[in-house]
C-alpha positions as CSV (number, residue, x, y, z in Angstrom):
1,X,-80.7,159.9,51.3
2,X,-82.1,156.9,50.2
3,X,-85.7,156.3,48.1
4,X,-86.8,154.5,45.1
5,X,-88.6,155.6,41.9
6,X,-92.1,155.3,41.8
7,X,-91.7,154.5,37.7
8,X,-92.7,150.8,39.1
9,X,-96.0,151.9,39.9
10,X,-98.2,152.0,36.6
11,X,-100.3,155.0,36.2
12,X,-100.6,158.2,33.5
13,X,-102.6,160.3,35.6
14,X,-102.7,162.2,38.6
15,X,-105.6,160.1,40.3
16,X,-103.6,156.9,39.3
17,X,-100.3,158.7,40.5
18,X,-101.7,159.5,44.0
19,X,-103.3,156.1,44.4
20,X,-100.3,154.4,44.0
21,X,-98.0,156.9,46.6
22,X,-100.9,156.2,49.0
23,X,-100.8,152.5,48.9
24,X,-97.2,151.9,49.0
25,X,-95.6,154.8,50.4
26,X,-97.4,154.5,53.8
27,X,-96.0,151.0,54.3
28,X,-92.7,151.1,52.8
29,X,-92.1,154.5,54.9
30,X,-93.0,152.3,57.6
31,X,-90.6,149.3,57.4
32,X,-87.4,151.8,56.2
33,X,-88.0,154.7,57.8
34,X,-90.9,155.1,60.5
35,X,-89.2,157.5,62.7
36,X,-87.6,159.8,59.9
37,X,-89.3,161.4,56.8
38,X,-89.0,159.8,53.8
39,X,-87.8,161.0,50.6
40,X,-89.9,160.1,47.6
41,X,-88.4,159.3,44.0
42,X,-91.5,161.1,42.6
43,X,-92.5,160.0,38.6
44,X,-94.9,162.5,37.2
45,X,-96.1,161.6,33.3
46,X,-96.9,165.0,31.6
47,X,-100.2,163.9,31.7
48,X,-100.4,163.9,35.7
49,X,-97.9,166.7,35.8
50,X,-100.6,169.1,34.1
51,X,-103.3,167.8,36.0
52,X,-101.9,168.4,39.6
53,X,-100.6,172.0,38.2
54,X,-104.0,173.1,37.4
55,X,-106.3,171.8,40.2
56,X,-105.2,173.8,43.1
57,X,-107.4,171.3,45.5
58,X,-105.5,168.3,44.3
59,X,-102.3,170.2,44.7
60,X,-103.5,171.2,48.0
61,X,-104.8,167.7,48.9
62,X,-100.9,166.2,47.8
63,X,-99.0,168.8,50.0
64,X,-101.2,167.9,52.7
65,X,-100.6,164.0,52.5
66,X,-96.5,164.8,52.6
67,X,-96.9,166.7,55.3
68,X,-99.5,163.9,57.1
69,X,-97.6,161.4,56.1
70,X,-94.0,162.9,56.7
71,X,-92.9,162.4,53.3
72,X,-91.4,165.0,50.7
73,X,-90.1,165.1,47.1
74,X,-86.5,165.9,46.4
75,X,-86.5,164.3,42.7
76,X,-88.3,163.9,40.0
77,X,-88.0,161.6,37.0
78,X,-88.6,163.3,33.7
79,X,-87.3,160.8,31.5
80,X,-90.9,159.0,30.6
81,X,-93.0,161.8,29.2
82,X,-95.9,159.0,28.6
83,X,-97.6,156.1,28.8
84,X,-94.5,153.7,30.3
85,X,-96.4,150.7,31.1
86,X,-98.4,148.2,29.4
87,X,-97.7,148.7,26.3
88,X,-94.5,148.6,23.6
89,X,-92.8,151.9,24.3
90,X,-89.3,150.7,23.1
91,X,-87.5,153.4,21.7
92,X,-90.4,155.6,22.1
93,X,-89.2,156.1,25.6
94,X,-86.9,158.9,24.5
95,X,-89.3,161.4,23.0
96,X,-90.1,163.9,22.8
97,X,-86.8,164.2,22.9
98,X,-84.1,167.2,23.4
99,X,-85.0,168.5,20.2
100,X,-88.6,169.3,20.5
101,X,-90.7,172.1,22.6
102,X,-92.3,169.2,24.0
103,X,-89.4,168.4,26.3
104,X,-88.7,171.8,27.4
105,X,-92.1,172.7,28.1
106,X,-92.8,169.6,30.4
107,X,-89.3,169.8,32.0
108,X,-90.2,173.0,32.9
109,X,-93.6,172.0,34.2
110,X,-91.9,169.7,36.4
111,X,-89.5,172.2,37.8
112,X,-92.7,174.7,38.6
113,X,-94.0,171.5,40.6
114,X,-90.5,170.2,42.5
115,X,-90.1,174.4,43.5
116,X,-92.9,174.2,45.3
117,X,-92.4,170.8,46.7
118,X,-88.6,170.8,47.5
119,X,-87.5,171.3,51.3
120,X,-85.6,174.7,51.6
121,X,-82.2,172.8,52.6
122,X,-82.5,170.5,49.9
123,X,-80.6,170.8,46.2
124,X,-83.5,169.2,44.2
125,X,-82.4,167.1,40.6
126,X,-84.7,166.0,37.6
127,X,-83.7,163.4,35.5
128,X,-84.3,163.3,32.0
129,X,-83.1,161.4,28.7
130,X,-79.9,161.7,27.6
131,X,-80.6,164.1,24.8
132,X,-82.2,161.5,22.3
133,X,-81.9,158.2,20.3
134,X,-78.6,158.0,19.4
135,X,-80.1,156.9,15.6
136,X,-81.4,160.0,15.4
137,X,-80.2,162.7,16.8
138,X,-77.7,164.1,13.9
139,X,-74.7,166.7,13.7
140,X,-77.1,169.3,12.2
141,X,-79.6,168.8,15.6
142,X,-76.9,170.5,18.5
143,X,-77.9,173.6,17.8
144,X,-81.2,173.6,18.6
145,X,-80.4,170.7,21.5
146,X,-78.3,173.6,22.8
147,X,-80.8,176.1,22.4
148,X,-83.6,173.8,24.2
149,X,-81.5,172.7,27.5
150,X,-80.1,176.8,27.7
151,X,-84.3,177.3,27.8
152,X,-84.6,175.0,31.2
153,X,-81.3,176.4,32.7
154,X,-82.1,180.0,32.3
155,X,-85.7,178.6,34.0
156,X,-84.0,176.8,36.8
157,X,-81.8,179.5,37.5
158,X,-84.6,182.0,38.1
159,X,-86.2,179.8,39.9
160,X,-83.6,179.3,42.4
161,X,-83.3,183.4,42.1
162,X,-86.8,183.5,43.5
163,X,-87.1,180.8,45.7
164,X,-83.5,180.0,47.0
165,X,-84.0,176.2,45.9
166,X,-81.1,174.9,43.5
167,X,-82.7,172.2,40.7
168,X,-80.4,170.2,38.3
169,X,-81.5,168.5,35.4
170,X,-79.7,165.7,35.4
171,X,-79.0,163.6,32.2
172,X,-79.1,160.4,32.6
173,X,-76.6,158.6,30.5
174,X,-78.2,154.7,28.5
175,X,-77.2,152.4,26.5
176,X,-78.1,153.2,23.0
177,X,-78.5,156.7,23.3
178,X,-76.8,160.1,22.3
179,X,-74.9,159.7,25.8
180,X,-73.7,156.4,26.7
181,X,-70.4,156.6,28.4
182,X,-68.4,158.6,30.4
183,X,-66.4,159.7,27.3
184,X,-69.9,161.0,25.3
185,X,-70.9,162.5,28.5
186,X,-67.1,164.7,28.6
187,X,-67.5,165.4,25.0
188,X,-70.8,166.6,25.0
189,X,-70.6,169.3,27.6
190,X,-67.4,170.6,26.3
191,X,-69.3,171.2,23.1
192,X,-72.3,173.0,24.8
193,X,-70.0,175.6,26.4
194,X,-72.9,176.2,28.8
195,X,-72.5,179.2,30.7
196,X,-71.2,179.5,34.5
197,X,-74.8,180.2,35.3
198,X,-76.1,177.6,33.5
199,X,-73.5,175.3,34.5
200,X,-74.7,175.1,37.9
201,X,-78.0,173.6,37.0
202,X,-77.1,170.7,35.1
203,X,-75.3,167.5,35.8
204,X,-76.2,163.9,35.2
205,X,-78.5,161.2,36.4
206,X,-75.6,158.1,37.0
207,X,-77.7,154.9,36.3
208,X,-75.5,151.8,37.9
209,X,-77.7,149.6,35.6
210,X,-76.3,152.0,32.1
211,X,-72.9,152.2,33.3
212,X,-72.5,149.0,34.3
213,X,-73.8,147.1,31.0
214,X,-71.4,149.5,29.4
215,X,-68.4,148.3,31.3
216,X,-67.4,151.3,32.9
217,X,-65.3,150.9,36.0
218,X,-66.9,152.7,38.8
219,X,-63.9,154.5,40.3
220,X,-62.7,155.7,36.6
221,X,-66.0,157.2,36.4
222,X,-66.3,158.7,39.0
223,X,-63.0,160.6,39.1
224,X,-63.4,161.5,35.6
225,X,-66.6,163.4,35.9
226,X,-65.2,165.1,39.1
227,X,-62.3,166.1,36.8
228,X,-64.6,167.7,34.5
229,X,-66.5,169.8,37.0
230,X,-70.0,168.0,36.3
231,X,-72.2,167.2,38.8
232,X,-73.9,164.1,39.9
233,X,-77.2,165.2,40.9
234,X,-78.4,161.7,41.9
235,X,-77.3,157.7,41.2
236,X,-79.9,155.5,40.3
237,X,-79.3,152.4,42.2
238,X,-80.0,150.0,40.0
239,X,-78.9,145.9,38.4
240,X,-78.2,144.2,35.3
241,X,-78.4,140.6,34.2
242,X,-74.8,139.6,33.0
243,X,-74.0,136.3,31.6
244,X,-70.7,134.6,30.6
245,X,-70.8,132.6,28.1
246,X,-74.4,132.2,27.6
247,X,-77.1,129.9,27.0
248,X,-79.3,131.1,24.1
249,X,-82.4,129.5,25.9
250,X,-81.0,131.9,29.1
251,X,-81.2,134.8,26.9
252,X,-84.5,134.5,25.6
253,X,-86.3,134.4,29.0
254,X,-85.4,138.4,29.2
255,X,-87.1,138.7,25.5
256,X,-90.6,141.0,26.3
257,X,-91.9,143.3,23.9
258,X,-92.5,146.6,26.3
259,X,-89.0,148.2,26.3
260,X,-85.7,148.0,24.8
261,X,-82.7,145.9,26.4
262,X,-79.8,147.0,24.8
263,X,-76.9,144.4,25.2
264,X,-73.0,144.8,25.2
265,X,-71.0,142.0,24.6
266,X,-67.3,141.9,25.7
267,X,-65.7,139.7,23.8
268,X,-62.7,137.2,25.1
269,X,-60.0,140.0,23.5
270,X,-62.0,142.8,25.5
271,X,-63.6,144.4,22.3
272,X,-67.3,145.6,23.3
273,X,-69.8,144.9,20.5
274,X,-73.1,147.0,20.6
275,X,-77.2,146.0,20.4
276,X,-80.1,147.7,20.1
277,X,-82.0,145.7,21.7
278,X,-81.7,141.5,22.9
279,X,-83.9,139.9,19.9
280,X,-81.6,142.0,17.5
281,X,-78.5,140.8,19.4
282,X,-79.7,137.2,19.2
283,X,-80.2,137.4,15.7
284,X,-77.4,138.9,14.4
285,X,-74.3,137.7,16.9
286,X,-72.0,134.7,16.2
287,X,-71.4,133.5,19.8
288,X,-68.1,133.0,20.8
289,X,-66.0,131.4,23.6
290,X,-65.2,133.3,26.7
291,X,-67.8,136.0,26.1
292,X,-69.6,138.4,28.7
293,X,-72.6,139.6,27.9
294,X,-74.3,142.6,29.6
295,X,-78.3,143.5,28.9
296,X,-80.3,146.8,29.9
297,X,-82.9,145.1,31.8
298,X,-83.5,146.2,35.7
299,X,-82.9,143.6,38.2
300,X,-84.0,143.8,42.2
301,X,-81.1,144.9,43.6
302,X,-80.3,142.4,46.6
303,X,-79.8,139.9,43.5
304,X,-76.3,138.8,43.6
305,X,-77.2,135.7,41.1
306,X,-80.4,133.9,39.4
307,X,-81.2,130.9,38.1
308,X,-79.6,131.3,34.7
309,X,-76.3,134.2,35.6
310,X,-75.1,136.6,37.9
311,X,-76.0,140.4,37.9
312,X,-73.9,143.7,38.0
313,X,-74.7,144.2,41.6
314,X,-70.9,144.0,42.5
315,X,-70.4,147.5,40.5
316,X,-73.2,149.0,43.0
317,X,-71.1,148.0,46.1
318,X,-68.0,149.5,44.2
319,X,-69.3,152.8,43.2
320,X,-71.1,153.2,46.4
321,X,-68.1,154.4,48.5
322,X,-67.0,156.6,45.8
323,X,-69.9,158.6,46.2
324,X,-70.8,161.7,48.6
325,X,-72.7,160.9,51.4
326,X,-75.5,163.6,50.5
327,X,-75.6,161.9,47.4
328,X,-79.5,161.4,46.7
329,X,-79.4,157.3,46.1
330,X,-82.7,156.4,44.2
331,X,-83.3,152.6,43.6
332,X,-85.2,152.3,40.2
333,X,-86.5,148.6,39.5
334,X,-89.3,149.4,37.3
335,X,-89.6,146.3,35.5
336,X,-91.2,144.5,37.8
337,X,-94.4,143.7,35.8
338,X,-92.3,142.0,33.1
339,X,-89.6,140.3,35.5
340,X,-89.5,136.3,34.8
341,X,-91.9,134.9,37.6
342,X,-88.9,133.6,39.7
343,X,-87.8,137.2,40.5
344,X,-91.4,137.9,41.7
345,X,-91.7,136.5,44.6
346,X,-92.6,138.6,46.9
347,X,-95.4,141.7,46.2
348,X,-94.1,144.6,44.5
349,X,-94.3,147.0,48.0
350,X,-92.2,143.9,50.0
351,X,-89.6,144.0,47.4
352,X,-89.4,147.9,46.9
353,X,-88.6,146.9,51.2
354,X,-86.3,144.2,50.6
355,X,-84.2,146.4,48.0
356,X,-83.9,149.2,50.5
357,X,-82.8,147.5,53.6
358,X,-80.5,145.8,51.4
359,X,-78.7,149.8,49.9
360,X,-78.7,150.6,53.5
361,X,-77.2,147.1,55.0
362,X,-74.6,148.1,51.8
363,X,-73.2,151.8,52.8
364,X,-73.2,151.4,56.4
């Protein structure tokens, strides 16, 4: 099952949510899939989330597109509770985070919403931050982390009592965050001891953008989390700019002030060196010979190369065979309105196009 996130599309509300499925949807449906439904990768702010919830004609007005239009929602992303576009969000993006009522309620919103929405032979996934900040999220937070994600599992699980629809929440694993790696990820749901219940309705989010500018090797990854019994409710198929020994000039192209681009550096002895973000790494890193440097910054993902590096997209096409074939694959290249002009091209609907043929050219 392949689809993309509609995070590229900007828009808070619900008005501005269903403009933007109506205008690209329709076509992209159209050159991927015009003989098959199509799966959407369905973003909902809180904002829009509320609104749809609470005007049964708009709700009504929705399920009646899908079902014009031969579309239907098996995922939602819950990681941006806001505003995600057009403005400095940074680390902003993580909150509320894990910790606070905010999260649960609107995760649980969502789920209300993807109950309704999810075909009945479907397992259904929303993906959400990986617990917080890593800055600040401290030893004296779990419990109530603990206590906050038990809240949405006990609420997915009777949900799924009632309807018969299984939801994850996913956790999607980024750079600079609580989880980061495949080790964090272990570590952290052996300390949650969730429940067998529970345990059924969580899993993670794999990014191929996260895990690959962290240097994880796909198969390792992979066989690891299978090991450990935790389930991969969806991949986000997704690219990252990598350089080897870079060109400070290079570098600075990727330099926008709306979100963070963590960077991990590999250095010639293979010791990874960690960045908030790519101004900070600039500043503060002695460059060496016979580095590799890897940045958190969404790439089209039919880019092998650029102008000034490669890209990650060879850990895609490794991890890609590893992977059930019901696997939900959701390409997410939300960047697009701060992408260097070069990688812009085309309109943002042909390229959403281009990147799918590409996935599908790629697991056949």
């Amino acid at each position: 099952m392949i689809t993309y996130c509609t995070n590229i599309h900007p828009g808070e509300s619900w008005t501005d949510t269903f403009l933007n499925l109506q205008a690209h949807i329709p076509p992209v449906k159209s050159a991927v899939s015009p003989d098959k439904p199509f799966p959407i990768g369905l973003r909902l702010s809180c904002q829009a989330a509320s609104e749809i919830k609470s005007d049964t004609g708009a709700f009504r007005a929705f399920t009646e597109w899908m079902q014009l239009t031969k579309t239907y929602i098996p995922t939602i992303n819950g990681f941006p509770y806001g505003l995600f576009h057009s403005k400095r969000i940074k680390e902003n993006v993580y909150l509320p985070d894990w910790r606070q009522p905010e999260r649960v309620d609107y995760t649980k919103l969502l789920a209300s919403l993807l109950d309704c929405w999810l075909p009945s032979d479907l397992q259904g996934s929303i993906s959400t931050v990986p617990i917080g900040f890593k800055g600040c999220i401290s030893e004296i937070d779990f419990g109530i982390v603990k206590k906050n994600l038990t809240s949405v599992l006990e609420y997915l699980s009777q949900l799924y009592l009632k309807s018969g629809k299984k939801i994850l929440l996913a956790l999607e694993p980024e750079p600079g965050c609580l989880l980061e790696t495949v080790d964090e990820i272990l570590v952290f749901f052996e300390r949650m001891e969730f429940s067998d219940e529970h345990r059924d309705h969580i899993g993670v989010c794999l990014d191929c953008c996260h895990l690959a500018v962290e240097f994880e090797e796909p198969d390792a990854a992979i066989a690891r989390l299978g090991e450990a019994g935790i389930a991969i409710a969806k991949v986000q198929i997704s690219s990252a700019p990598r350089f080897v020994d870079p060109l400070r000039a290079d570098l600075e192209r990727l330099c926008e002030p709306n979100y963070l681009h963590q960077v991990v550096i590999r250095s010639v002895e293979g010791k990874l060196l960690r960045y908030v973000d790519l101004p900070e790494a600039l500043q503060l890193h002695p460059f060496s010979r016979g580095e590799e440097w890897r940045v958190h910054y969404h790439l089209p993902v039919f880019l092998k190369n650029t102008l000034w590096g490669n890209t990650t997209q060879q850990f895609i096409m490794e991890l890609l065979p590893l992977l059930d074939s019901e696997t939900l694959l959701e390409i997410e290249t939300y960047t697009w309105d701060v992408l260097p002009a070069e990688l812009r091209s085309d309109s943002v609907t042909d390229s959403i196009i281009q990147e799918i043929k590409w996935l599908k050219t790629e697991i056949k």
